[in-house]
C-alpha positions in Angstrom: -9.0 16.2 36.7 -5.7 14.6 36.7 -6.9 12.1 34.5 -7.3 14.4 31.8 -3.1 15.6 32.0 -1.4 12.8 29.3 2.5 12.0 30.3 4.8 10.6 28.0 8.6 10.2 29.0 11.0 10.9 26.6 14.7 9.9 26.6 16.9 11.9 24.1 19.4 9.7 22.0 22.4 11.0 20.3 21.9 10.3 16.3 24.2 12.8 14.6 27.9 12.4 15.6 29.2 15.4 13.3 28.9 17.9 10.3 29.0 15.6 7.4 26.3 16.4 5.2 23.1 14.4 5.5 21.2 13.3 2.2 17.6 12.1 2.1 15.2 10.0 0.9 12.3 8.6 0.3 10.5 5.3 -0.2 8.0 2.5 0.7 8.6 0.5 3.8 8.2 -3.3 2.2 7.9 -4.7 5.6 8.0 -2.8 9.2 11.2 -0.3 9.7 11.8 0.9 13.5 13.8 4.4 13.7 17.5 4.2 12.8 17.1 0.8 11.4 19.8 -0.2 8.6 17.5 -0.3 5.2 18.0 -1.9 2.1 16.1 -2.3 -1.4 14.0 -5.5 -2.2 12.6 -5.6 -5.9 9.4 -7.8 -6.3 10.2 -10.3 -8.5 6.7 -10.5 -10.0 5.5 -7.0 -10.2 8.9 -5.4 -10.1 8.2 -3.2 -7.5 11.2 -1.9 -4.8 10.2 -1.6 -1.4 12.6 -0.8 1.8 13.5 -3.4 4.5 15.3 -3.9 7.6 18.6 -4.6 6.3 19.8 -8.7 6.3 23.2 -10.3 5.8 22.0 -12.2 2.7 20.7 -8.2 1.4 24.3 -6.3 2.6 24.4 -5.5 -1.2 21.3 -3.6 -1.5 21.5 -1.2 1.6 20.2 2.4 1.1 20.4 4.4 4.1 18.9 4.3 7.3 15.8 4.9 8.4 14.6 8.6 10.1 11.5 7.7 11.0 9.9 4.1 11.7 7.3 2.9 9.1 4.8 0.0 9.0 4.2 -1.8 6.0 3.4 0.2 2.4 4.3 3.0 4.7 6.4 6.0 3.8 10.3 6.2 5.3 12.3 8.8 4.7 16.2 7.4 5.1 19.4 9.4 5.4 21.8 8.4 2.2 25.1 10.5 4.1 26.1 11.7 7.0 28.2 10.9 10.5 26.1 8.9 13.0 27.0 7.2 16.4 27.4 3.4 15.5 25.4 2.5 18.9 22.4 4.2 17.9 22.2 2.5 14.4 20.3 -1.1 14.8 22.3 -3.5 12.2 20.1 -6.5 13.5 21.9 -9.6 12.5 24.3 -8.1 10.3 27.9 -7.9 11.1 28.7 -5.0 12.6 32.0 -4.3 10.0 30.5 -6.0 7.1 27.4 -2.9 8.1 30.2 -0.4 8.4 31.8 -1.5 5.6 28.1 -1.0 3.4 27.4 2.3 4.9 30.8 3.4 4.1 30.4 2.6 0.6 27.1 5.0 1.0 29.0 7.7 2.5 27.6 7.2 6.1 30.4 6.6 9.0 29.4 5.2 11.8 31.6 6.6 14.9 
């Protein structure tokens, strides 16, 4: 019978650091996008296309938001556009971490 009984463990992580307003939307995950990732847009050259993508250094121009939710590829993510977030629970990847403050702030998202 104890078989039956599923546990999951879940660890609460701080995300919102204040009352700024938080703007979302929408789009198409070009490639895999884990929760709170830094996104940005990538246009297909060929079918012209814009998809959403773990943000790069080469990209730092095209970031959108980032990512609510995680998303495989061709998968919806939603993606906050403003608000006040804790910097440590944003993942920049390889990006700078002021040249991915500097971005967001341009967006209207402080990182704290």
């Amino acid at each position: 019978m104890a078989n039956l009984v599923e546990k999951r463990n879940f660890t609460p992580q701080k995300f919102y650091a204040g009352e700024f307003p938080v703007v979302t939307e929408t789009g198409t995950a070009g490639a895999a996008i884990a929760q709170h990732d830094m996104i940005m847009s990538v246009t297909d050259e060929d079918s012209g296309a814009v998809t959403l993508q773990p943000a790069t250094t080469a990209g730092i121009a095209n970031v959108v938001g980032i990512a609510v939710n995680a998303a495989a590829k061709d998968e919806p993510v939603v993606y906050i556009m403003t608000g006040e977030v804790f910097a440590d629970a944003v993942n920049i990847g390889t990006v700078d971490a002021a040249a991915a403050k500097a971005a967001l702030r341009k967006l209207c998202i402080f990182l704290v």
